[in-house]
Each structure stands twice: as C-alpha cells, then as structure tokens.
N, C-alpha and C positions, 0 to 999 in steps of 0.2 A: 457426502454432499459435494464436494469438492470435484470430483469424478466424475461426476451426472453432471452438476453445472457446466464442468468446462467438455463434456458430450456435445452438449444443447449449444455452448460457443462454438465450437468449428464450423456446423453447417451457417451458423447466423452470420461469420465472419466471410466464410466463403461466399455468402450470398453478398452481403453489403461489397465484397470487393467486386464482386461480378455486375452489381451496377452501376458500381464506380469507373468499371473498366470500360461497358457499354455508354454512360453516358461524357468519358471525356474520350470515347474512338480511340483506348489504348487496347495493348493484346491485355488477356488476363494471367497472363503468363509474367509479365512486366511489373507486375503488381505484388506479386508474391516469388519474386524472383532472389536469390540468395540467401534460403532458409538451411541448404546443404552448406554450404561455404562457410555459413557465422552459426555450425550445431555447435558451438563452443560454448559459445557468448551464449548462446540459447539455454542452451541446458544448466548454464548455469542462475541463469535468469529464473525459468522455472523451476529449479530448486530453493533458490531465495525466495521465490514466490509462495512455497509449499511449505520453508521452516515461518515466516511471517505467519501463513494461516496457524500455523500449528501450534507456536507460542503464542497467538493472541486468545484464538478459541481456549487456548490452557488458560489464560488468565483472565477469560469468564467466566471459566469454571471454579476460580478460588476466589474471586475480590471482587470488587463494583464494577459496573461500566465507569463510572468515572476513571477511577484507579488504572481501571486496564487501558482506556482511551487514551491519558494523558501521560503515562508513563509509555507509550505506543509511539508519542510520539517526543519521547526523546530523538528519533531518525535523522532530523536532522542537523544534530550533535556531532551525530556517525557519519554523516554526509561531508560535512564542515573539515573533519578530522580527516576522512581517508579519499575526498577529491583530488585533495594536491597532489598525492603519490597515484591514485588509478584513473586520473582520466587528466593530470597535468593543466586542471583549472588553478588560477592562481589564488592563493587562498583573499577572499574579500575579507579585509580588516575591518570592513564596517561592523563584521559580522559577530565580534567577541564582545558587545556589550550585550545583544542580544542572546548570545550564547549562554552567560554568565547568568543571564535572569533567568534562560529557561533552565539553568543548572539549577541555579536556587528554589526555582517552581519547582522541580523535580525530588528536591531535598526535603520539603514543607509536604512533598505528599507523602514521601516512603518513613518519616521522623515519627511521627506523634504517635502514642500511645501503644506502640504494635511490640509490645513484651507479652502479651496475652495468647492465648490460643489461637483466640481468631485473627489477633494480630498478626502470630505467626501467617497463617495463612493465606493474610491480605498481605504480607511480606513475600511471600513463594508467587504467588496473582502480580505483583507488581515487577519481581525479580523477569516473570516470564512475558509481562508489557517491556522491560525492558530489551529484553532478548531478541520478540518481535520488532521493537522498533529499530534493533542493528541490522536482524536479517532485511529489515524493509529498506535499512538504508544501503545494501548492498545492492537489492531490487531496482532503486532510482538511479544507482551507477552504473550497472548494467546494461541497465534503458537505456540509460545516454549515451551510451558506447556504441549500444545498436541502432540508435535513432542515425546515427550517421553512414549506416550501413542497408539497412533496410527501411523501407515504407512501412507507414503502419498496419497496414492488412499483414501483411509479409512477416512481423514484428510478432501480431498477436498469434495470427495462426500456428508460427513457428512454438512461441513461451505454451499456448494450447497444449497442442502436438504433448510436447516433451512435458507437460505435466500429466498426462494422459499415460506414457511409454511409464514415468516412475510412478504412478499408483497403481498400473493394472497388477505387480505380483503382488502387494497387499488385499487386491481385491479378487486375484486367483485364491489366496490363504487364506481367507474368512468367507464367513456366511453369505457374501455378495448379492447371491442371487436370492435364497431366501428373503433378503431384509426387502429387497425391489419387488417380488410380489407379494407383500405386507402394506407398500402402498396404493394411498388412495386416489383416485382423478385428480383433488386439489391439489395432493402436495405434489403431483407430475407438472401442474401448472403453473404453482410455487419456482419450484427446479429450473422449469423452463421460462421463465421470467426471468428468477436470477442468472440464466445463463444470458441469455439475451442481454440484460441490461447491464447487470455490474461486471461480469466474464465481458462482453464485447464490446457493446459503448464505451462505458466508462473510461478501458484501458486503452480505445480508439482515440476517444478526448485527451485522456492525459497524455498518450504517446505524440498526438501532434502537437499540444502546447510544449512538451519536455522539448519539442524542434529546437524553438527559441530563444528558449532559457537556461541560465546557470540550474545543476541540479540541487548546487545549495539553496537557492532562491526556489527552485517547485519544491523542496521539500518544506519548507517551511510555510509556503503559500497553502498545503495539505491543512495548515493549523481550522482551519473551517468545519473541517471534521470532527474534531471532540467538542466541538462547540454546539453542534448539530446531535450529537450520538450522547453527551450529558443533558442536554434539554429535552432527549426523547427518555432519556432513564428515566428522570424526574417522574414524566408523566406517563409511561408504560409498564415500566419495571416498579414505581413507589420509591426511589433511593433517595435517600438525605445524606447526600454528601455533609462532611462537616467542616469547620470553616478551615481548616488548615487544606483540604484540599479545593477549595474555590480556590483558596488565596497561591497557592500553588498552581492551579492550571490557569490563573486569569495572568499572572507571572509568565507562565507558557504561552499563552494564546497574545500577551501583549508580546513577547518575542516576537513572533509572528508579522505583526501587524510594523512594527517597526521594521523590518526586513524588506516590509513588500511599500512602505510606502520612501522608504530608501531609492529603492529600485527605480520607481515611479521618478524622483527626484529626477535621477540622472535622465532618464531617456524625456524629460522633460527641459535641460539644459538643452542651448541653442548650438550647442558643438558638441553635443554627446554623439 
C-alpha cells in the first residue's frame, strides 16, 4: 500500500510544483532543486518514514485505535528529548510540565489490567505505538533539518523518491505483481486518493507550517490527530475504550493543548 501510494505522489507532487512554478514565473528546476546534495538527510527521512508506517500499522494489528493512536503519539517526548543534541533547538522549559502529564497519559494507558493474554497483546500494540512514535519523531527532526535546505515540492519529491528506491526489493521478492492484478477499479481509486491527498498535500501542509515553527511545538500541535482517529474508532470500528485509557489520552491531548496555547502566549507579547 505504501508503494502504490507513494507511485500516485510523485506525478501529483511534480505536477502541483509545476504550477507553482508557472504561476510565480520561477524555472521548475528552482523548485526541486538540491535533492542530489541533502540524499542523506533524504534517505534518512524516508526511512523514518517507512519504520513509523511499519510500527504503527503493527499496532493496529494487536490493540485498539485508541491504544495505538495515543501511544503514537508519545513523538513528541522523543522530539523534546533528542532536539537539543540534532538540530541545537534550545530545550523549552516550558515544555516539562506538559511532558510529565503526557508521561503519566501514557503510563494509565499501557498499566491496567494487561497480565492477561490479550492484555499481553494490547502490551506488544502499544510497545509498537511506542516505537512508531520514536521513529516519527525522528521524521519531524529530519524535516526540520531539510526545511532549511530544501522547499517543499523539493522536500516531498525527494522523501517519495527514496521511499520508493527501499521498497522496490521487497516488492521485486514477493508476489507484487500478482496482488496488483487482484485489484479492483475502486481500490485503484482508493490508492490514488491516498496518494494524492495524505502522500502529497498533507506532507506539503505540514512541511511549510514546520518552516516556522519549533519541531517540539509541531509535534505536539499533531495532538489533533488521536482525537480525530479515537472519535472515528468509536463510531467505525465499535471500540469502547475503557476509562483508564480516556483518562490517559485526555492527559495527552491536554499536553498538547497547553504547549500550543503557551506558544500562542509569547508571539502574542508586545516584544516577543
């Protein structure tokens, strides 16, 4: 899935930068210009990109969306932790009360009751939310390291590219081609949906907001996300989260909320 989507993102990316290039009278070359120069930063971007997918999808496959959503986003824990040494942000002291709650969010999901089988199992789901949400926060450091290097067209097409180069021998060694004509018209349109949308918008949006911002503060501003993806469980999936993990991710998501209205503060002072 991963593969095919990010197929369907390179032409979608090449085209949005090609009328970004025609409608501000740049070359197109200017636009996607030093993806040879930062294959470093690249490749390691779309790697972090690729263990994120890999541990998260794993822990949908053993525990709840909830579980796997809010332990996903321990990241920016990981962000907090390893800014000051890879990208020489100064650590925001604001940032350890809010830390601390989302520690204890994160404690009240993985604690209660999980000595049982399935407990074990929603313990392995959550171990691998946790996982994901280091590799993701590797993903936000990296960004920001390229955001000063590359434009966004430039940005996405390159992390594409290089996720494209490490899946094809996995998809030279398996059934590849079988499984592809297996599908149907919708799930081509499916594919090509998600590439378009969540592969190239998405990580267009977020790549020019990261411009601006501390990548502690966008990672935590992400908190919007399980609060979106546990309200769709509820009602798609049927899951009854139980109160120790509301009371856990509402811990988490109030992290969040307190981080971004911090923020808010300062650029709202008369001398910030």
């Amino acid at each position: 899935m991963v593969f095919l989507t990010t197929l369907f993102a390179l032409p979608a990316v090449f085209a949005i930068t090609l009328v970004k290039a025609k409608f501000k009278s740049d070359l197109l070359w200017e636009n996607i210009a030093g993806i040879g120069a930062n294959y470093k930063l690249l490749s390691l971007l779309a790697l972090s990109l690729l263990l994120n997918n890999f541990f998260y999808f794993a822990a949908f496959n053993r525990t709840s969306i909830a579980v796997s959503v809010f332990t996903h986003y321990t990241a920016p824990l990981f962000v907090a932790l390893l800014t000051p040494f890879m990208l020489a942000e100064r650590f925001d002291r604001r940032l350890i009360f809010p830390l601390l709650l989302a520690t204890c969010g994160l404690a009240l999901i993985l604690s209660p009751e999980w000595h049982t089988a399935v407990g074990n199992l929603d313990l392995i789901g959550a171990l691998c939310g946790v996982a994901s949400g280091l590799a993701y926060a590797f993903t936000i450091i990296f960004a920001k390291r390229l955001t000063l290097k590359l434009k966004p067209p430039a940005l996405i097409f390159g992390q594409s590219l290089f996720i494209i180069l490490f899946l094809l021998p996995f998809v030279c060694l398996t059934n590849f081609s079988t499984n592809i004509s297996e599908l149907n018209f919708m799930t081509w349109i499916y594919l090509a949906v998600i590439g378009v949308s969540l592969c190239t918008l998405a990580p267009l949006l977020y790549i020019s907001g990261l411009k601006h911002i501390k990548a502690q503060h966008a990672a935590i501003i992400g908190y919007l996300e399980p609060l979106a993806a546990v309200s769709l469980g509820l009602f798609l999936a049927h899951e009854s989260p139980s109160r120790f993990i509301w009371c856990g991710g509402a811990a988490i998501l109030t992290s969040g909320i307190i981080i971004t209205r911090l923020k808010q503060r300062v650029y709202n002072e008369p001398n910030s």
